[in-house]
Structure formats: C-alpha cells, structure tokens
C-alpha positions in Angstrom: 2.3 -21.2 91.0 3.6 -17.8 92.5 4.0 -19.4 95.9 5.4 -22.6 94.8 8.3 -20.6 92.3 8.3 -18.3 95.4 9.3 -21.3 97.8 11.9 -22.8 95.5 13.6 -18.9 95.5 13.7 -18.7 98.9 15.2 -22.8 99.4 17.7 -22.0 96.2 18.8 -18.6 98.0 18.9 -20.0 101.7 20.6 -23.3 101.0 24.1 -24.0 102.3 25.2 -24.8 98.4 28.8 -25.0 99.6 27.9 -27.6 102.6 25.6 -29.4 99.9 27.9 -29.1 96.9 31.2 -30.8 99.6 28.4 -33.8 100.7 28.2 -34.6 96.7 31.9 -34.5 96.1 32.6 -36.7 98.9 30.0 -39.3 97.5 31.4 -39.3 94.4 34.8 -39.5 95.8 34.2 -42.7 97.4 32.1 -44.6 94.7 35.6 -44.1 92.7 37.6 -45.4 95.6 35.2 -48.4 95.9 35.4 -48.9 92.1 39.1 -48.5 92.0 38.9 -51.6 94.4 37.8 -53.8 91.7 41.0 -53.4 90.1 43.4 -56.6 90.9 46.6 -57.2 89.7 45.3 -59.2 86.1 42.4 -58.4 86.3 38.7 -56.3 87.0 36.7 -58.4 89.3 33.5 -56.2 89.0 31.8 -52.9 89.9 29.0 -54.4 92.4 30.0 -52.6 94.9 30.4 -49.2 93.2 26.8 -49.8 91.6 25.4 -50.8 95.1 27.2 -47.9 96.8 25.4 -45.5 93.8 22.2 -46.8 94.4 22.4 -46.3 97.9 23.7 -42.9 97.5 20.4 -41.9 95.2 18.6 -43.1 98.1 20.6 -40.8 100.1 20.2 -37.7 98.3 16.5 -38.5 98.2 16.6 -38.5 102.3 19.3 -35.6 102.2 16.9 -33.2 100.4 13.3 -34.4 102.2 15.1 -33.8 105.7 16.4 -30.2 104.2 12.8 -29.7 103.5 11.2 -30.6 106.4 11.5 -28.5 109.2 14.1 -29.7 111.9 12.3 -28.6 114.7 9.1 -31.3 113.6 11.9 -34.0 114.1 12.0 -33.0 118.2 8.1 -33.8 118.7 8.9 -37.5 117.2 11.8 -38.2 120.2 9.7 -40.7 122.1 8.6 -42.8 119.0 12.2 -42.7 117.4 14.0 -43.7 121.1 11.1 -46.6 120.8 11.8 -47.7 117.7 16.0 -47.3 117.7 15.2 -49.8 121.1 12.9 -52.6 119.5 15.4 -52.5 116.0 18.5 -52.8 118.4 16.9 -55.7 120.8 15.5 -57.1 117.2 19.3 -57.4 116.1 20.4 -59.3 119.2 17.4 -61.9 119.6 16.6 -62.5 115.5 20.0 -61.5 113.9 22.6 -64.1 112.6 26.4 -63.1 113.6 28.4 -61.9 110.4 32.1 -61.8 110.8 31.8 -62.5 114.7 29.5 -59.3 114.9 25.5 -59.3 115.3 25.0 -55.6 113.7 22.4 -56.1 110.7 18.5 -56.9 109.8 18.7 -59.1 106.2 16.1 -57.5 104.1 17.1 -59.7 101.0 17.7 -56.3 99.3 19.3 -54.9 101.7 21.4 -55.4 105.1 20.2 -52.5 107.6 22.5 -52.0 110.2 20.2 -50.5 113.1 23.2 -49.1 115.4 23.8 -46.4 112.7 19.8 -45.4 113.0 20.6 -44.7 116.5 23.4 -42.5 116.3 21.1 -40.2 114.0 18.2 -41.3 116.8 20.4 -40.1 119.8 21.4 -37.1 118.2 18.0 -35.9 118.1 16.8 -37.5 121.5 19.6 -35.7 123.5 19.0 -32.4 121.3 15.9 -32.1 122.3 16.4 -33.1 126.2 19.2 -30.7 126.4 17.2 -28.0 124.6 14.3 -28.6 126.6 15.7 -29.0 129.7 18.3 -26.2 129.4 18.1 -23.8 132.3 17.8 -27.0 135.1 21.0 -28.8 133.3 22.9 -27.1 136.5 20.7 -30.0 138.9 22.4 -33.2 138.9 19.5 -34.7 138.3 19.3 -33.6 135.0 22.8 -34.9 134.2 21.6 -38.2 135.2 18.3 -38.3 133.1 20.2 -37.6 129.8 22.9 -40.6 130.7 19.9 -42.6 131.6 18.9 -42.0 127.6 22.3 -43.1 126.5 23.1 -46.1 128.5 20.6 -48.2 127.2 21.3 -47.7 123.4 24.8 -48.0 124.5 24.5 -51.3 126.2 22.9 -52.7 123.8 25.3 -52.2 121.1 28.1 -53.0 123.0 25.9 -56.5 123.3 26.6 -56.6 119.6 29.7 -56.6 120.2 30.4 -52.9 118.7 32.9 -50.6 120.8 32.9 -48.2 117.9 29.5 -47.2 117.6 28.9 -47.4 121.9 32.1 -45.0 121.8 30.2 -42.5 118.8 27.1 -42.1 120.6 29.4 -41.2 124.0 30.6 -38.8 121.7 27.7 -37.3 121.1 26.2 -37.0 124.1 29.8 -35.6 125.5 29.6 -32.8 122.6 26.0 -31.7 123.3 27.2 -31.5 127.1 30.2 -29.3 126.7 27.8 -26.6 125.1 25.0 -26.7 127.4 24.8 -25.4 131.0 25.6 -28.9 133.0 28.2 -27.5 135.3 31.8 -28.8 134.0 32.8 -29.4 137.7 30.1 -32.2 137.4 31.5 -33.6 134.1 35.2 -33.8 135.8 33.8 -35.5 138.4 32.1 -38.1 136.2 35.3 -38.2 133.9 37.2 -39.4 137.1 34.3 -42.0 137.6 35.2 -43.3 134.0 38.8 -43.2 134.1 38.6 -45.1 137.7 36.4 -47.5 136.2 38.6 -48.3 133.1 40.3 -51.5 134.1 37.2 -53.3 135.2 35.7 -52.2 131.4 38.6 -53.3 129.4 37.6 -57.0 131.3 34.3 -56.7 129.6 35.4 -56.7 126.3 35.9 -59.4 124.1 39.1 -61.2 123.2 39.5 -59.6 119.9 38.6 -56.4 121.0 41.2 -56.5 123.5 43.7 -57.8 120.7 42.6 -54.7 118.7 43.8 -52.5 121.8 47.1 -54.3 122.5 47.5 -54.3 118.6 47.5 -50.6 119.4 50.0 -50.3 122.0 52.3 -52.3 119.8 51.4 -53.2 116.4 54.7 -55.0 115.2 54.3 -57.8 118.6 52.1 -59.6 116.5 52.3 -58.5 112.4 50.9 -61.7 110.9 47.9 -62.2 112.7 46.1 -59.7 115.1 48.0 -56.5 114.0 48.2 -57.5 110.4 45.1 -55.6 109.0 47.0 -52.2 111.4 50.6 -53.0 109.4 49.4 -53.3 105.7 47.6 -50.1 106.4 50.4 -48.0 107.0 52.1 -49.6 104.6 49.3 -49.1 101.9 48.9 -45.3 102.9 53.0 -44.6 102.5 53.0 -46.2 99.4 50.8 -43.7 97.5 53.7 -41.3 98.3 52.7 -37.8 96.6 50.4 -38.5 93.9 49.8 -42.1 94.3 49.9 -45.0 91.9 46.7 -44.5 90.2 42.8 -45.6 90.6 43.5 -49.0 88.4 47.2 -49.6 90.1 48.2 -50.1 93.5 50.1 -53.0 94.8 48.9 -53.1 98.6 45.6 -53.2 97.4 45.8 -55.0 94.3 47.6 -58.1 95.6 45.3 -58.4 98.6 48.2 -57.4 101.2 45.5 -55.3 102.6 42.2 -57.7 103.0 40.1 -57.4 100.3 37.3 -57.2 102.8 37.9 -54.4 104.5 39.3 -52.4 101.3 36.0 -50.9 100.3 35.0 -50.7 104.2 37.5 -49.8 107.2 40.7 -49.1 104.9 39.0 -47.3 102.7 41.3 -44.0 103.5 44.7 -46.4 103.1 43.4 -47.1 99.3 42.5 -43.7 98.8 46.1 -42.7 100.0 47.7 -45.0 98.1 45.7 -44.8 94.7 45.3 -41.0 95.0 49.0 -39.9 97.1 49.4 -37.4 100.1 47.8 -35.2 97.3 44.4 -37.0 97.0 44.3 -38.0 100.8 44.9 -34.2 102.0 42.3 -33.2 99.1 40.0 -35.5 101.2 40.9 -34.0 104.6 40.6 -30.5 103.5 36.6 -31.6 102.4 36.0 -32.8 105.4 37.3 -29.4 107.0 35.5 -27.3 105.2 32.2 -29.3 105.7 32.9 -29.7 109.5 33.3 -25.7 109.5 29.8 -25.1 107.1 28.6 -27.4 110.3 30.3 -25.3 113.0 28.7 -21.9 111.6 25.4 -23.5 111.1 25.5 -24.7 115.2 26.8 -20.9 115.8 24.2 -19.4 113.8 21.0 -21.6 114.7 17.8 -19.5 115.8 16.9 -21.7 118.9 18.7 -24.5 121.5 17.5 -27.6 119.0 19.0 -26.4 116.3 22.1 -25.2 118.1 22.3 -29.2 119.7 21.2 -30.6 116.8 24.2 -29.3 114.6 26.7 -30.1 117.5 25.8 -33.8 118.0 25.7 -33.7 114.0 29.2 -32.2 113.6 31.0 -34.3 116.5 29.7 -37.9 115.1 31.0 -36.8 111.5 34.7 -35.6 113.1 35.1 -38.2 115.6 34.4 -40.7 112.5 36.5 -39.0 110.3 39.9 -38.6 113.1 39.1 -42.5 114.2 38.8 -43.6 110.8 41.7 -42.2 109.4 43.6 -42.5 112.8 43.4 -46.2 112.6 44.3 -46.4 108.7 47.7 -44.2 109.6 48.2 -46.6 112.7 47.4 -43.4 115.1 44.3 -45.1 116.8 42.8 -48.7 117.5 41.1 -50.6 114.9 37.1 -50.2 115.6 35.5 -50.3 112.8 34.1 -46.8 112.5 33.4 -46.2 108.6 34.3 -43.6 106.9 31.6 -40.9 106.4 30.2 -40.8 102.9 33.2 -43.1 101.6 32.9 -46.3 103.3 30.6 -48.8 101.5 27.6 -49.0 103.2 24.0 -48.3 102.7 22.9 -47.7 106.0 26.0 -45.2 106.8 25.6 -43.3 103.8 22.1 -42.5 104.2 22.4 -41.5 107.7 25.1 -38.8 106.8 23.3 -38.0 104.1 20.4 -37.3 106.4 22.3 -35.2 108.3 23.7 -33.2 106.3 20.0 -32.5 105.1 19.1 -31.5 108.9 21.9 -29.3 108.6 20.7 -27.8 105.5 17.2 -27.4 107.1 18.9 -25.7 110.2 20.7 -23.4 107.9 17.4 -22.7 106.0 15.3 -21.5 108.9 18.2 -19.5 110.5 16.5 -16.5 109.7 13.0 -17.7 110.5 11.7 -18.8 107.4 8.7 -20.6 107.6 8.5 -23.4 104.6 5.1 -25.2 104.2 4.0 -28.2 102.1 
C-alpha cells in the first residue's frame, strides 16, 4: 500500500498538470463547438455528434493516461510490429475499403469508422524516433538519410493512394522536424529540398482533379465562388462574422443557414464556427491554448533525458502545429483546403484518440525526465 500511494505521489508531483489540464480544456472546447452545430436557424437538430465526440474523448483520456503510465521508451522496442501493422491497416483500406466522399480513408467497424492514416502518423512518429535515436552519430552518412526516407515513402504512398495530400504532407512533416534536430548534415537536406522543389510540376500532375482545384482555389479563391472555392469563401466569411465576441453558441447565421456546409461544420471548418460563435475573443482564446501546449511540448523535447524522448516530443509537437497553422490557415483563406482536422476539436474518433495519446507520451516523457523508474 506504501509503494502504491508512493507511486501515485511521485506521478501526481511529476506530471505536466498544465500540459494535461490545456488537453482537457481543448476537448471540452470542441464538444461545445460540435454541439453549438446542432443549432439551425428554427430549430435543434440533435446532439449525436457532441455525444459521439464525448464518448470518443473518454476513450481518449483512457489512452491519454495508460500511455502517461507506461514508459515511452517500451514504445521504441514495438517499432517493427507497429510499422507492420500501420502497412497491413493502410493496404487493408485500399483493397477492402468503400470510398466515402470520393476518399478511401476508413475501416467500418459498425461502431465505429477507424481511419488508419491517423494510426500512422502516431506510428511514424515513433518509427523515425527511434531510427534517428538509434542511429544518431552515423546520421552524417548518406546512407542513413536514405534509410529513414525509405521508412517514410511507403506509408506516404500509400495514403496518397487514398487520395489524402494532407496526411502524406503531416507525416513529411514529421520526418522533416526529427531531421532538423538530428545530426543529418543540412547541406544534404538542401540538396534534397532542391530535388523536391525540381520535382514539383511533375507531382502536381499526380494529383487528382479536385485536389488540383483545391490548389488553384488557393491561388484565387473568388475565380470560381460557387463551386470549387465555395467551402474557402463562406469560411472567411463565417470567421469575420463572429467579429469580437461573436454571435453566440445557439446563433450564427453562416453556420445556421448552411452557407457553410453542414458537413464540414463539425469537421474541417470547425475553427470558422468557433470564430464566428465565439468572436476574435474565443478564436484567439483557442490559439493562445494551443501555444501554451505547443511550448509545455517544446520544454518537454528540451528537457528529455535521452535521443527517443528528445525525437519523440519533436515529431509529437510538429504534427500538432502543422495541424493547427493548416487548419486554421485554410479556415482564414491563408492556406489550401486539405482536410487536416483540427487537433482535439474536429469531430473524430480516431483523431482525437491519437492526440490524446500523445499528449500522454508527452506526459510519460515529462515523468521520467529525471529518471524515475515507474513499475506496474
């Protein structure tokens, strides 16, 4: 009984409260956002999706604390059976899927749609921290840059087969993140940033037609404002229209009257409700959360007793802000629309629990900083 009261005094005193105490605020921030969307202009046309989005986030909690409590470095020595199984769930989607939306992404478990692409962001983040960690003082050899693009092409090519730019671009991201901090010679990474940048026009073929549409919808959003830059116009619209303190959870005419799709209201425009139900007030509230949870991130990387946990943290931190600036980018009309949810405010099962989880590795980074060992 002393040990086990002994245990929860040291987890209670070495816990990141502030990191865990901003991951529950933004939770409960966007189950009101998705609730507020239930709100039309006569009437309330229900609260599934806030009750779904609760349940998911009890489940998320659940996986938040358990990955706190289990000791990050374990997670390194499973690399080979979580690449394995992030390949068979991704090649699973793309033979056995049906298309939703024009987009193969999910496994239908009746209960619940698991979307495996955002298992392999979490996947690659702990694949590449552990190659880069391992492999640390030979990252100078070429070779070594090669091997770790070798682990991210294939996960990469396969969502793209999806189609899904977003996520391919999130888990460049990460590897890019991990990259800049290690010792892989930046000359080498210029040179292979010149290889990209040559290779740009032959990609942008690749894509598919409404992906392209989504770029030029970019470049000029007012060529085409009723049908492929329509979602990218009512979101601007919908975040100005909160002005300072916005119009109020159960108001809001952008969102209320469907000028903004219903279906991506609770999703990918999730930030343009908040803006406008909430007002610059509620939306910078929002940005200065993220902030300070990106930073609790930063200082957890900066502070991490070995390489694992220092590439861990990094590949956490640069999925959550690249989300977070593409997300609200695209809402604000500032990037292209790709579909990136928002973290911890989108609806979504899968998403949530996956940041969720990671904020737990965090936590379990933090814990250990000072070489606590934790057992049972």
């Amino acid at each position: 009984m002393t040990y086990v009261f002994g245990f929860r005094s040291r987890f209670a005193k070495n816990f990141d409260w502030i990191l865990g105490a901003v991951a529950v605020i933004l939770v409960v921030f966007g189950i009101l956002v998705i609730y507020s969307t239930s709100f039309k202009a006569t009437t309330q046309t229900g609260s599934g999706d806030a009750i779904h989005q609760t349940l998911f986030a009890v489940i998320g909690f659940v996986f938040m604390i358990a990955a706190a409590r289990s000791d990050y470095r374990a997670w390194g020595k499973l690399t080979t059976w979580l690449y394995g199984l992030m390949i068979v769930l991704l090649i699973w989607v793309d033979v056995f899927s049906h298309a939703v939306l024009g987009a193969t992404r999910w496994i239908n478990f009746g209960f619940f749609q698991f979307q495996p692409s955002e298992f392999a962001k979490l996947v690659m983040i702990v694949v590449l921290a552990r190659f880069f960690a391992d492999n640390y003082d030979r990252l100078e050899r070429p070779k070594y840059l090669f091997i770790s693009l070798g682990y991210l092409v294939v996960p990469v090519l396969l969502v793209m087969k999806q189609p899904d730019l977003g996520t391919a671009l999130v888990l460049v991201v990460i590897w890019l993140s991990m990259a800049l901090v290690s010792r892989i010679r930046k000359l080498h990474l210029a040179i292979l940033a010149v290889i990209a940048l040559s290779m740009l026009p032959f990609g942008l073929k690749l894509l598919k037609p409404f992906q392209r549409a989504r770029l030029d919808t970019f470049i000029n959003p007012t060529a085409d404002p009723l049908h492929t830059g329509y979602n990218a116009v009512q979101s601007t619209i919908t975040v100005g229209s909160g002005q300072v303190f916005g119009q109020g959870l159960a108001a809001g005419s952008q969102s209320q009257l469907n000028f903004l799709p219903s279906l991506a209201q609770h999703t990918d425009f999730i930030f343009a409700v908040a803006a406008e139900k909430l007002g610059f007030v509620g939306a910078a509230l929002l940005l200065v959360l993220f902030g300070v949870l990106f930073y609790r991130g930063i200082m957890i990387a900066h502070h991490s007793q070995d390489r694992f946990g220092l590439f861990l943290a990094t590949g956490i931190v640069a999925m959550l802000v690249f989300h977070v600036f593409i997300n609200v980018g695209m809402n604000m009309g500032i990037a292209p629309v790709t579909g990136i949810p928002l973290p911890f405010i989108s609806y979504g099962g899968t998403s949530l629990i996956i940041a969720l989880t990671c904020v737990g590795l965090l936590e379990s980074i933090a814990l250990r900083r000072q070489k606590l060992q934790f057992e049972g």
